[in-house]
Structures are given as structure tokens and as C-alpha cells.
Backbone bond lengths (Angstrom), bond angles and torsions (degrees), N, CA, C in turn:
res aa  C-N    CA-C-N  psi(-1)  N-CA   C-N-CA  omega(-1)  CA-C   N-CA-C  phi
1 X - - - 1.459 - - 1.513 109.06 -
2 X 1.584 107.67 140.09 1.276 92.02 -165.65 1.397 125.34 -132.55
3 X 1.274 164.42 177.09 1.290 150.57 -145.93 1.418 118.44 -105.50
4 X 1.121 140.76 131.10 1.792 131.91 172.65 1.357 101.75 -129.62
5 X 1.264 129.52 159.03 1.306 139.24 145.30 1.759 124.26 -142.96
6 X 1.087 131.18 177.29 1.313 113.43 -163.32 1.468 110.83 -98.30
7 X 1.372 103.38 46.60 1.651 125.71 165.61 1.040 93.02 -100.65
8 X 1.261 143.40 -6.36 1.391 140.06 -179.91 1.898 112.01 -57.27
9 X 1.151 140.76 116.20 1.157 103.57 173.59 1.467 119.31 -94.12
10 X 1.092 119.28 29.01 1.671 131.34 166.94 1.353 92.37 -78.92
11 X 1.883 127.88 -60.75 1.183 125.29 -135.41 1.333 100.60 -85.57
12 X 1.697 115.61 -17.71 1.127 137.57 -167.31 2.093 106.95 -58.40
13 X 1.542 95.49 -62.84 1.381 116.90 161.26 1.250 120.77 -37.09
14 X 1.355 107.93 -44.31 1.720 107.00 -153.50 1.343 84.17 -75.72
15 X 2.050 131.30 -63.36 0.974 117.12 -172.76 1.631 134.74 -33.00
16 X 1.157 104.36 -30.28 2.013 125.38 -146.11 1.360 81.92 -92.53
17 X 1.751 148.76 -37.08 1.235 149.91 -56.71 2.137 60.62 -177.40
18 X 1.306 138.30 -21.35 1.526 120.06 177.93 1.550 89.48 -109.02
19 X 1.624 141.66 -21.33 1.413 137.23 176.69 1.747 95.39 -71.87
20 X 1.042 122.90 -72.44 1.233 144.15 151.77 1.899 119.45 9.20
21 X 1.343 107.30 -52.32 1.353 123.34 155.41 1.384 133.73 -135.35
22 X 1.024 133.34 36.00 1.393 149.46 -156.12 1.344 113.46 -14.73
23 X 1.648 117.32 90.44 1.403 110.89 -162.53 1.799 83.01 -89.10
24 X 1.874 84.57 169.48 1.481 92.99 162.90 1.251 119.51 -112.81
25 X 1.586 126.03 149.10 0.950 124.99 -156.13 1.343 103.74 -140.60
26 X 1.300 123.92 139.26 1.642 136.79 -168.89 1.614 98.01 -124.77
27 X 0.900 98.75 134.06 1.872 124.87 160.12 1.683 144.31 -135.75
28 X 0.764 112.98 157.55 1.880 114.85 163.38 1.143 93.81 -114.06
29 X 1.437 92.05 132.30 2.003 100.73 161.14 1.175 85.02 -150.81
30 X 1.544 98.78 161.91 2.040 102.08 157.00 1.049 123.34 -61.42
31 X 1.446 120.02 157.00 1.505 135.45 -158.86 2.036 92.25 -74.49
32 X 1.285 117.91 -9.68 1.433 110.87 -155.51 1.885 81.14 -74.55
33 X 1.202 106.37 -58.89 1.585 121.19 -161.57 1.281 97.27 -82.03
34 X 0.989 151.16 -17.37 1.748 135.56 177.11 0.979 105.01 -31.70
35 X 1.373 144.48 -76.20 1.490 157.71 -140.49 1.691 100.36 -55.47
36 X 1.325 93.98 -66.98 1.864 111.24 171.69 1.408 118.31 -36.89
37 X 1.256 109.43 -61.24 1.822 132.55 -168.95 1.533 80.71 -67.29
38 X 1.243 136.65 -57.05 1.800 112.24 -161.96 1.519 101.55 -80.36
39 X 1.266 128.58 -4.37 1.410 108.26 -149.48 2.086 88.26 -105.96
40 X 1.272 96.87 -22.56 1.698 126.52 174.64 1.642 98.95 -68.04
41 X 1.012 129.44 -46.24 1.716 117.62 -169.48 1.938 91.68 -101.48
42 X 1.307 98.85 -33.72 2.012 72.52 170.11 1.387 104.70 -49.96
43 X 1.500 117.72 -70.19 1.052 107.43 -153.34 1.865 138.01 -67.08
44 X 1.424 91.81 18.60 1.269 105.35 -174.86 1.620 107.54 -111.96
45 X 1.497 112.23 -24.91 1.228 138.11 135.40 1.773 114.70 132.15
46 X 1.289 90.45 27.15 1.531 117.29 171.30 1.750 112.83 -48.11
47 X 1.258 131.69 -161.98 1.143 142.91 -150.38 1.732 90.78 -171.92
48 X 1.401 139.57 67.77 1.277 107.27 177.75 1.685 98.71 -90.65
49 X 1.531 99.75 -179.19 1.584 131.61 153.22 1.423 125.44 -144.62
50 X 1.374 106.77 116.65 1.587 108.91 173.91 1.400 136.40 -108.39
51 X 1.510 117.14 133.33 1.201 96.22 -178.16 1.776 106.61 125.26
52 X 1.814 115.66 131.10 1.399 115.84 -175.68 1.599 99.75 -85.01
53 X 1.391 151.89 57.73 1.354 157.52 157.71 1.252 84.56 -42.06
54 X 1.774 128.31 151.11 1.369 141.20 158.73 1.327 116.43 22.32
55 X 1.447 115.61 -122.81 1.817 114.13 -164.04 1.328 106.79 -70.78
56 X 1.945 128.61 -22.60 1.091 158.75 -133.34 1.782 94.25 -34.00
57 X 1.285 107.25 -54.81 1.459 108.28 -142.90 1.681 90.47 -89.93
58 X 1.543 144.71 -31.98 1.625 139.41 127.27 1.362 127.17 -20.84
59 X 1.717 130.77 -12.25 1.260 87.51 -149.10 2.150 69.81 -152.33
60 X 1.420 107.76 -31.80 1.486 90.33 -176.83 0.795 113.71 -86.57
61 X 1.624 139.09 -39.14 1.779 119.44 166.82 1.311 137.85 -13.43
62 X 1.686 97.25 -47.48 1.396 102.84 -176.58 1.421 110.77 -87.22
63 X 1.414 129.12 -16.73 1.104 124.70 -164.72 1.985 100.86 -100.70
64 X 1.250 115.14 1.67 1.709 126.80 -158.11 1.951 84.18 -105.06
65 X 1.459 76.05 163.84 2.005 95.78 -179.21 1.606 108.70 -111.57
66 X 1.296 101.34 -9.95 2.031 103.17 156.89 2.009 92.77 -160.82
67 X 1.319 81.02 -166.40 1.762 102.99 -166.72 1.295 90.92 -171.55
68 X 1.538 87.59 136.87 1.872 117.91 152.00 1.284 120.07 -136.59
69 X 1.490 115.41 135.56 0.783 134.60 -171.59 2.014 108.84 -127.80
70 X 1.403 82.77 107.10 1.896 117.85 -169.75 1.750 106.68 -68.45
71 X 1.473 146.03 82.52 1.746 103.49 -162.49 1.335 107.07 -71.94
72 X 1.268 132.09 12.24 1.493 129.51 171.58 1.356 106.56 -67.14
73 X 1.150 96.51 -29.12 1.798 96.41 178.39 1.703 121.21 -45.51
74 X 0.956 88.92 -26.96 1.747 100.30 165.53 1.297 126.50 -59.51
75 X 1.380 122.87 -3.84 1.198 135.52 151.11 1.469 137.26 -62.82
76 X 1.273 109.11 -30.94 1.627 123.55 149.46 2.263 122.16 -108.75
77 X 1.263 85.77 4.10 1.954 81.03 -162.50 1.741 93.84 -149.03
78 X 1.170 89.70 142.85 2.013 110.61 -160.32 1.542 86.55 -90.98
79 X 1.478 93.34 147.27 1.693 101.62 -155.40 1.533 115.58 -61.21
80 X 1.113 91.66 -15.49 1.695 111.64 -179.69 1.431 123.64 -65.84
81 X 1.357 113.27 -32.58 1.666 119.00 134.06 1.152 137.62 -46.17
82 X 0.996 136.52 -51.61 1.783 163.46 117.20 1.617 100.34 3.35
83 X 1.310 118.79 -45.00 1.235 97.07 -145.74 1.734 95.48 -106.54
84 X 1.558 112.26 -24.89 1.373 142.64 148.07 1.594 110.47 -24.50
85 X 1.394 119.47 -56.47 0.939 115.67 -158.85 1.442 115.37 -77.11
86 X 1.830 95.47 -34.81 1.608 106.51 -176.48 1.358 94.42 -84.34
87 X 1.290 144.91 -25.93 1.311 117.88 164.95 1.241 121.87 -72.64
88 X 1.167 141.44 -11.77 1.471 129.88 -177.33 1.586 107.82 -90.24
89 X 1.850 115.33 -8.90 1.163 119.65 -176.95 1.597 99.18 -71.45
90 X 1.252 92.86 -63.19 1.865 108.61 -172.17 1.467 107.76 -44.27
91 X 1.272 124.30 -46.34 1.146 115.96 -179.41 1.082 124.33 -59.60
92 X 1.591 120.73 -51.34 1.384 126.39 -174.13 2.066 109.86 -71.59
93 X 1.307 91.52 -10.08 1.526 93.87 174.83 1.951 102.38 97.21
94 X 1.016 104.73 9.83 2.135 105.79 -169.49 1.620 83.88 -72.67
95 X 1.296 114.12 138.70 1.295 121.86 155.37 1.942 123.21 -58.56
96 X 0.759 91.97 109.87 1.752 97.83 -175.84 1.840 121.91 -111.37
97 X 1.759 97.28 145.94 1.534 108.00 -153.37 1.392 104.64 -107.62
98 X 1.220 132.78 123.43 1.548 120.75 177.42 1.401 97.06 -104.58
99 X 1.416 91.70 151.43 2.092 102.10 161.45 1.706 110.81 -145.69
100 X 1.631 110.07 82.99 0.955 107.33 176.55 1.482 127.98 -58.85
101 X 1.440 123.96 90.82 1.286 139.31 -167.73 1.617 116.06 -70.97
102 X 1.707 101.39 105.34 1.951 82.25 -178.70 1.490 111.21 89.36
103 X 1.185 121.34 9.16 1.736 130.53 -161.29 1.745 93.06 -86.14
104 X 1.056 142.88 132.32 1.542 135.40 -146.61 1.009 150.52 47.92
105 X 1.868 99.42 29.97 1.531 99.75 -178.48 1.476 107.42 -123.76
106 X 1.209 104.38 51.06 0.842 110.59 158.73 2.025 118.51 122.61
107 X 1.424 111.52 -75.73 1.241 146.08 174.07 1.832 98.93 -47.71
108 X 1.698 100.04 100.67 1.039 132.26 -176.61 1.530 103.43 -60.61
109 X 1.479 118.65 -48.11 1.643 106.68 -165.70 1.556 115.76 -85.95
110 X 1.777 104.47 -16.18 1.380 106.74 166.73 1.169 129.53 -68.43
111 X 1.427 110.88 -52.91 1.090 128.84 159.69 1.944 121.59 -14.71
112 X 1.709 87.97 -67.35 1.774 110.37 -175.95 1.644 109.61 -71.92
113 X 1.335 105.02 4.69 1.590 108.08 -175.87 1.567 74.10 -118.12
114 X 1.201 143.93 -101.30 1.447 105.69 -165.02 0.984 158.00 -27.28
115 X 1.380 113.97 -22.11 1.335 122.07 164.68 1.559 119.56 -64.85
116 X 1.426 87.99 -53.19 1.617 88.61 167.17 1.298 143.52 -14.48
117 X 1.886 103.72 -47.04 1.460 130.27 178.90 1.353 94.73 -70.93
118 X 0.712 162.81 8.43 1.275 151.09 172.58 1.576 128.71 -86.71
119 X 1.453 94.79 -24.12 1.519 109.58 165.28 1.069 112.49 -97.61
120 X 1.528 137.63 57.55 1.447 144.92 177.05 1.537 76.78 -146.98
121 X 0.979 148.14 22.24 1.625 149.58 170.59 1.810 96.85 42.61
122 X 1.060 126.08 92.56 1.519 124.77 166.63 1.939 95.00 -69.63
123 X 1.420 82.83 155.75 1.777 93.26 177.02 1.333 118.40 -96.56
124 X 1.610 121.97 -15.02 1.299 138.70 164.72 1.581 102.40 -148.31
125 X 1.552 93.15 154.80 2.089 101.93 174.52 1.327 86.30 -130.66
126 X 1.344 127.36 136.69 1.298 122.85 145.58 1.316 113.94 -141.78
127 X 1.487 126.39 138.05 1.309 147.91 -175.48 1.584 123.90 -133.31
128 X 1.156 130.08 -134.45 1.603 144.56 -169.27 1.404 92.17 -144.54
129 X 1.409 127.91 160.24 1.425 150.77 -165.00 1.558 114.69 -67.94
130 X 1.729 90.44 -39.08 2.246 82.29 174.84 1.327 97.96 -97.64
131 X 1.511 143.98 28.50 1.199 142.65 -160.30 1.777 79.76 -105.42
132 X 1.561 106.45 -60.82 1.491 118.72 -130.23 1.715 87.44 -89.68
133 X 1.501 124.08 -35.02 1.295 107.37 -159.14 1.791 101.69 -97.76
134 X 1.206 108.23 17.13 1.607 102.45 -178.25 1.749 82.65 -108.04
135 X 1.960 110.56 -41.75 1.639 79.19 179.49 1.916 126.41 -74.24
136 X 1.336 95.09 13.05 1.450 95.14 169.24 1.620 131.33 -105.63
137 X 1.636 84.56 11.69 1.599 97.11 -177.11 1.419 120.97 100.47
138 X 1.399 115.01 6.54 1.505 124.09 175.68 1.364 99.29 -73.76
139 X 1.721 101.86 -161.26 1.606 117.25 -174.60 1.565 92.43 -87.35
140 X 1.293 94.61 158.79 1.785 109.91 -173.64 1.901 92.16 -93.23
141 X 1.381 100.34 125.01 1.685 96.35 -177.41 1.562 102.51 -145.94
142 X 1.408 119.01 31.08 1.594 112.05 -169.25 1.216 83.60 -97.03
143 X 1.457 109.19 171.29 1.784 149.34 -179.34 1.307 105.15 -117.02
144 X 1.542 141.59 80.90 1.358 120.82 -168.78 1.398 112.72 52.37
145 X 1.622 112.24 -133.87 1.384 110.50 -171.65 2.038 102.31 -98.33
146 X 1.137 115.25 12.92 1.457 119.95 177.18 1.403 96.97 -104.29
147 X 1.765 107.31 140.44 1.647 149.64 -166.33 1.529 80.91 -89.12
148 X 1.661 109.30 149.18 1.413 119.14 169.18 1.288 94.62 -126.86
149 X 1.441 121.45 2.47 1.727 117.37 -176.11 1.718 112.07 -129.23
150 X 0.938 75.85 131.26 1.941 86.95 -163.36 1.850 96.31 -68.99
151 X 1.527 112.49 144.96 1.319 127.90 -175.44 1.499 114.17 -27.71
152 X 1.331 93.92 -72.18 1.427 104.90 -179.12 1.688 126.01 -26.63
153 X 1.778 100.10 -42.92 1.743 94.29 168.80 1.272 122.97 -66.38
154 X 0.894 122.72 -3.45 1.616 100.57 -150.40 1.902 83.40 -132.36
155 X 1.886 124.67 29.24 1.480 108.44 142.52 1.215 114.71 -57.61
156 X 1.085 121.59 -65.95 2.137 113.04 -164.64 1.363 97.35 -39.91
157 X 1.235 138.12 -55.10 1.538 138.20 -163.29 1.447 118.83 -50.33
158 X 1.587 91.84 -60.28 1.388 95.70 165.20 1.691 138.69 -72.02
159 X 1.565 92.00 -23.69 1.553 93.18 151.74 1.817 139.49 -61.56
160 X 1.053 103.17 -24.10 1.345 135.63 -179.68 2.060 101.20 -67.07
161 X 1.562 82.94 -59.23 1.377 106.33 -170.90 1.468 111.68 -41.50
162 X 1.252 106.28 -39.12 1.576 113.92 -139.80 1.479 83.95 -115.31
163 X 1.911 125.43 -11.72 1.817 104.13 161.35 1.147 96.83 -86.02
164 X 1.133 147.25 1.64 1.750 139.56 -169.19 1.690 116.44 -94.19
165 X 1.273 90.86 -52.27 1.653 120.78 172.98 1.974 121.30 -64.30
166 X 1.633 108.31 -54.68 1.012 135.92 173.35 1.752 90.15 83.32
167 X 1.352 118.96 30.24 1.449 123.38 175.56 1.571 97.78 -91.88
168 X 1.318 100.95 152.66 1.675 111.67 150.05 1.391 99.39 -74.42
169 X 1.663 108.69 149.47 1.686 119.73 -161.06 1.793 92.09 -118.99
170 X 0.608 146.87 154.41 1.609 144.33 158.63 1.688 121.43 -145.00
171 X 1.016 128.56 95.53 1.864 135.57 -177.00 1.619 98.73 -87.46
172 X 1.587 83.78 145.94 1.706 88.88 -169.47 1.800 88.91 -108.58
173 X 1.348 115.76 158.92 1.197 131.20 171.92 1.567 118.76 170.35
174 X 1.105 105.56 -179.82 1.568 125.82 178.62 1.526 106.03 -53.14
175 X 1.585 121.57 -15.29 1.522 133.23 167.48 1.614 89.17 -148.40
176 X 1.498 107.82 151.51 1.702 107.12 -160.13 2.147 83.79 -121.75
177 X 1.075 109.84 168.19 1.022 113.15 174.76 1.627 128.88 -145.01
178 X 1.032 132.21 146.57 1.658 104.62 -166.10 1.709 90.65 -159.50
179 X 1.130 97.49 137.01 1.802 118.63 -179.03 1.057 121.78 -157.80
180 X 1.379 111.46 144.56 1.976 122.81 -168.77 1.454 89.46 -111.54
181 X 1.398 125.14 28.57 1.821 106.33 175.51 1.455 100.62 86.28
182 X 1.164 143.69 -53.30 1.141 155.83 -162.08 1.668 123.43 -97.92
183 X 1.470 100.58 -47.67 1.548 126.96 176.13 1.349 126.88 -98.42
184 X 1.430 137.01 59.74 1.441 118.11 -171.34 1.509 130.28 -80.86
185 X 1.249 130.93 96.24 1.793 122.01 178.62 1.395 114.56 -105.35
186 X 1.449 92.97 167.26 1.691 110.51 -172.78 1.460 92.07 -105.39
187 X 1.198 114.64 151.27 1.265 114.86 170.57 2.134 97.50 -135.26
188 X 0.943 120.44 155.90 1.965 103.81 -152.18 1.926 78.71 -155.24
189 X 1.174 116.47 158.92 0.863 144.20 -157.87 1.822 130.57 77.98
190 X 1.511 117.16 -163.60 1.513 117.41 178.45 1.555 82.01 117.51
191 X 1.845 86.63 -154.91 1.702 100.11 -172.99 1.398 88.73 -161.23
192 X 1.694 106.73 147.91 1.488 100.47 169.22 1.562 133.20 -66.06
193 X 1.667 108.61 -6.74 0.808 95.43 177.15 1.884 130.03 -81.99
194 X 1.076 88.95 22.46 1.568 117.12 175.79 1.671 105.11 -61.25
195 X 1.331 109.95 -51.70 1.065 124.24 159.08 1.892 161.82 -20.00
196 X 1.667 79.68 -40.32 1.463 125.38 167.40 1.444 119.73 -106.91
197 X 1.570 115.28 7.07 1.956 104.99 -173.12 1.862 83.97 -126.25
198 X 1.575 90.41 112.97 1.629 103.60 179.98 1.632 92.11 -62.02
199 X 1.811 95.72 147.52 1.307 102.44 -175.76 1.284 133.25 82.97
200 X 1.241 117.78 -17.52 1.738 124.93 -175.05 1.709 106.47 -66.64
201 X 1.513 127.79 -34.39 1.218 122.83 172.38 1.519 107.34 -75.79
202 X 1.140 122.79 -26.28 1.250 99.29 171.85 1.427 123.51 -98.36
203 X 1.459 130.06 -13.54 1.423 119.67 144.53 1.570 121.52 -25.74
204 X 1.470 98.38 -52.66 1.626 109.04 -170.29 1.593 98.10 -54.00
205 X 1.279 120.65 -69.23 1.523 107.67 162.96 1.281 126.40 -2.74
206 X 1.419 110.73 -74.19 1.468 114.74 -159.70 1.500 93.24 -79.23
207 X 1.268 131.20 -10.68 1.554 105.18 174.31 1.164 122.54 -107.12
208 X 1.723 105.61 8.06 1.337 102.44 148.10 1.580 139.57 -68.08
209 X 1.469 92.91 -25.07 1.096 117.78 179.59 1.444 117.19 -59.84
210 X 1.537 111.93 -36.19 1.519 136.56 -177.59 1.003 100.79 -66.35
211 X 1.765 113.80 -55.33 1.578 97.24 -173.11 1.614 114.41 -88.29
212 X 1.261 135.08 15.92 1.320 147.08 160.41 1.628 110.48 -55.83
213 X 1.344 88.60 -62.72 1.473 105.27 178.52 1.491 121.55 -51.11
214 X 1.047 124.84 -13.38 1.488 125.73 -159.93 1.198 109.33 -139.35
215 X 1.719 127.07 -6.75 1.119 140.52 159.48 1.047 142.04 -139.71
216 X 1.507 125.33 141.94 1.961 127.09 -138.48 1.384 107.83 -83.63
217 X 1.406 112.07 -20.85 1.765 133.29 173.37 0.985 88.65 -53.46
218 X 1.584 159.79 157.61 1.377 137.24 87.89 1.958 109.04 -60.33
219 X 0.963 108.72 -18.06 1.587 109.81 -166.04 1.622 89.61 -76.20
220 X 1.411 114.60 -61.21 1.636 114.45 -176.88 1.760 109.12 -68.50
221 X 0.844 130.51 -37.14 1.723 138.21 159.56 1.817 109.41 -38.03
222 X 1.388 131.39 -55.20 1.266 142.44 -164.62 1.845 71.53 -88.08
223 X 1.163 124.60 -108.82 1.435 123.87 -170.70 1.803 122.67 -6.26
224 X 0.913 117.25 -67.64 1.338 104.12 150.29 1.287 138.44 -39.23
225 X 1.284 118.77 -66.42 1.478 124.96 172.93 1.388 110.82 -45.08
226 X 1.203 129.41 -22.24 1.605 119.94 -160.67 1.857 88.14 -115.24
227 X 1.250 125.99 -12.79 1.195 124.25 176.47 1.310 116.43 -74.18
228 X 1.431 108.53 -43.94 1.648 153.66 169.43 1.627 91.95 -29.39
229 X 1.369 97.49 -79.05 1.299 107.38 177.55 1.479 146.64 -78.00
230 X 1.357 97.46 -11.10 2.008 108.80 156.81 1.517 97.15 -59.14
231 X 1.624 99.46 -51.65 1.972 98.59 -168.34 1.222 124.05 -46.23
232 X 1.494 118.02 -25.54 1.407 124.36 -149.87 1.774 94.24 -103.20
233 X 1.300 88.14 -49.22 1.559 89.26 163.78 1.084 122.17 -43.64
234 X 0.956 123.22 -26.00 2.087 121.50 -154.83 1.433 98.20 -93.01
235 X 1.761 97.40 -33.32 1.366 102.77 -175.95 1.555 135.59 -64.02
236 X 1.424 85.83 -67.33 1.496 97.89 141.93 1.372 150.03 -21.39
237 X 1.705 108.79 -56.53 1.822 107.46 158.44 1.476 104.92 -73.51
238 X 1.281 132.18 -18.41 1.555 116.19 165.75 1.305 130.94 -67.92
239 X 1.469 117.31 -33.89 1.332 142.44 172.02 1.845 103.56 -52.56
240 X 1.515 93.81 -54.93 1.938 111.54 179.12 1.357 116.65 -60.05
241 X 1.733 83.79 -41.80 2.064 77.85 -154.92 1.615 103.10 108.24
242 X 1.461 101.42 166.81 1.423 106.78 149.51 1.475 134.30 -85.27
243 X 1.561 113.15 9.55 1.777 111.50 175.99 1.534 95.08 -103.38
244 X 1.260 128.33 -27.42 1.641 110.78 179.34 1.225 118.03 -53.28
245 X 1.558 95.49 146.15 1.580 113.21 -148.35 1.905 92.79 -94.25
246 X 1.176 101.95 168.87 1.577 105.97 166.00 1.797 133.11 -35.65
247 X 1.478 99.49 -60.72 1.233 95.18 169.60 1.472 122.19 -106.09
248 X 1.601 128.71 31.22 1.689 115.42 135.91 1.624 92.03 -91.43
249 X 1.386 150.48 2.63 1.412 129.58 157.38 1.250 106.31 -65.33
250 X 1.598 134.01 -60.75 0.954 140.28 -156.19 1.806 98.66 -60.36
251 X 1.301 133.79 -48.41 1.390 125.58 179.56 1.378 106.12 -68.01
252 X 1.536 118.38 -37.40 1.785 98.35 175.15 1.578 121.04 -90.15
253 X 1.447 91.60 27.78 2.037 87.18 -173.51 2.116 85.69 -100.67
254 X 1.527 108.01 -45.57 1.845 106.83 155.35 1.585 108.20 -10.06
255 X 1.572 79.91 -95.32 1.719 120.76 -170.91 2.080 93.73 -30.46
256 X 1.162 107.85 -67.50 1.271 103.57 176.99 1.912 119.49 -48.29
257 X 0.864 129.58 -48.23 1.227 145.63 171.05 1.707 96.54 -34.60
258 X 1.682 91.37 -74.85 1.719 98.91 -158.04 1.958 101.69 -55.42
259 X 1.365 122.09 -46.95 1.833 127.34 166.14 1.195 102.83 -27.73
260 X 1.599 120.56 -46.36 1.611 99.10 -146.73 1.825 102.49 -91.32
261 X 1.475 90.85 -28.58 1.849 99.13 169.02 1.889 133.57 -60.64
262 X 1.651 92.85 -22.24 1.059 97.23 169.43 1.878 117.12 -127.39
């Protein structure tokens, strides 16, 4: 397994490569993180839209250049929207992003409705460590939407994941990891204070989604995006310091985003 960071100048491209053509991009997320997730693909230079408004979740998949699909979103929209959306992706062929949110913590019928999505073939899943290895059939070990298992366990899982699925797999952590079954990398940096800005894992979502859209890799698309965003991170607590608080990180982890795109 082997190392990347966004010194890469492949990964460099792929990112620049969503400023570059400004796809548009449609999602569900929860209403907590909306704000973040759009303000995260502007600044990379995306086009998002959030949210099941009218035919929304029928009619923009097919007409969008990626999709994410949040299952927290189930917090405002009956799963049947949710499940709408990733089917109208698959069909029309749009590359589509899952983030099973909370997937092992417990809640048997959520759980079995996430899984579900999985047979609409998502083009990437990415989550946190008790997210990814309970949806791969491991032990159920989440806390709500907080991982009790650090990244690193849960490669085999997600390797597994991603020959079962034929998805790109991606685990978020203190070192991020991402594999098509075939390809496994580390991607290492960020800041903990990543930790503390509600919504920041699921931004990452939707900008995977961004860079899905705009590139034929999904393996180099997820790899970037999560590189994208260690970088911006790094930047960001440098910009702060170590006394900046959560949310002036959260506006310069943006601010970082939109620098590295242009």
C-alpha cells in the first residue's frame, strides 16, 4: 500500500480539473451540513444543489455531472427519496457518492435501508472506520455518527468492500485510505481539528462527488478529493495557529479549498 499526497501532480490536476469545468452537482445531505457541503464544492468551483424541492430527486441526477447521496438525509426526506435519487443516477450513468452516515450504530432498520443502496451500484462510498467495516459485514462499533476504530483497521474491510461492491471504498481518519479492490493508498495529513466542524466528513462527500464528475478515475477522483482536503486542512491550522478555534478553522479550511483550485 502506498503513499499519495497532493504534491502529486496527477492529483493536483484532477482537483483543479472540477474549477476547470464547473460541473454541477446535486446531493442529499442533512440540513445540519448543507451550508458546508455547498460552500465546499463552490469553492473548489463546483455548481452544487441541495435538497428533494419538487421533481428534484427524478429529474436532477440525470441531468447533474456527479451526485451524493448523504443517508443522514433521512432526517428531513422519506427514504424513498434517497433511494430515487441513487436510482435515477445509476440509470442515467452520473457517477454517484454514498456516505453511509451512522451505518453501525446500532439502528437495525437504518442500517438495512443502507445497505440497500448498495445495489444501485454507487461509484464511490466513503465514511469513518465503524461506518465502513460494519457496512462490510464487520462488528457494529459506531457511537452515533462517531468511529470508535481508527482508519487503519478497517483496510481489509474496505478492501473486501470495494471487490463486492465494484465501488471505490474511501475511510476517513487521522490517515485516509482509498481502494478499488485492486489499488490501496494512504493519503496522511489534515488536522484534528477536522473533528470539531459539524459536517466536514460529509462535505468531503460531496466533493468527492465534484471530483467524480469531472474525472474518468473514480479511484484518482476520490484520491484527490480527500488529498485536496488533508491539504487545505494543513493549511488552514497553519494560517490559525494552534489556538484557532473550530469555527475560524472551518472558514479557513473553505478559504483553503478555493487557493488550491485556483
Amino acid at each position: 500500500m502506498g503513499e499519495i499526497t497532493y504534491d502529486d501532480v496527477e492529483v493536483q490536476k484532477a482537483y483543479r480539473a472540477i474549477g476547470d469545468n464547473g460541473p454541477f452537482v446535486y446531493g442529499l445531505t442533512n440540513y445540519i451540513a448543507a451550508n458546508l457541503n455547498a460552500n465546499v464544492l463552490l469553492a473548489a468551483g463546483a455548481g452544487p444543489a441541495i435538497g428533494a424541492g419538487s421533481d428534484w430527486p427524478s429529474v436532477f441526477p440525470a441531468g447533474a455531472a456527479g451526485v451524493w447521496v448523504n443517508t443522514a438525509a433521512v432526517m428531513s426526506n422519506p427514504e424513498d427519496v434517497l433511494r430515487t435519487v441513487a436510482s435515477t443516477a445509476a440509470t442515467a450513468g452520473t457517477p454517484w457518492v454514498l456516505d453511509p452516515v451512522a451505518h453501525g450504530s446500532g439502528a437495525v432498520g437504518y442500517d438495512a435501508f443502507v445497505r440497500s443502496l448498495l445495489e444501485l451500484g454507487p461509484t464511490v462510498i466513503r465514511g469513518n472506520a465503524s461506518e465502513l467495516i460494519s457496512l462490510a459485514g464487520g462488528e457494529i462499533t459506531g457511537k452515533g455518527v462517531e468511529t470508535t476504530v481508527g482508519s487503519d483497521a478497517a483496510v481489509p474491510f474496505i478492501e473486501e468492500l470495494a471487490r463486492s461492491t465494484g465501488a471505490v471504498i474511501a475511510v476517513s481518519g487521522p490517515v485516509d485510505h482509498v481502494t478499488d479492490g485492486r489499488r490501496t493508498t494512504s493519503i496522511p495529513g489534515g488536522d484534528p481539528r477536522l473533528t470539531k466542524v459539524t459536517g466536514a466528513g460529509c462535505s468531503l462527500g460531496a466533493l468527492t462527488a465534484g471530483a467524480a464528475a469531472v474525472v474518468d478515475d473514480p479511484f484518482l477522483a476520490t484520491v484527490a478529493s480527500h488529498a485536496a482536503f488533508a491539504r487545505a486542512a494543513e493549511n488552514a491550522a497553519a494560517r490559525l495557529g494552534p489556538d484557532g478555534g473550530s469555527g475560524s478553522f472551518a472558514v479557513a479550511l473553505v478559504d483553503e479549498l478555493y487557493a488550491l483550485a485556483n
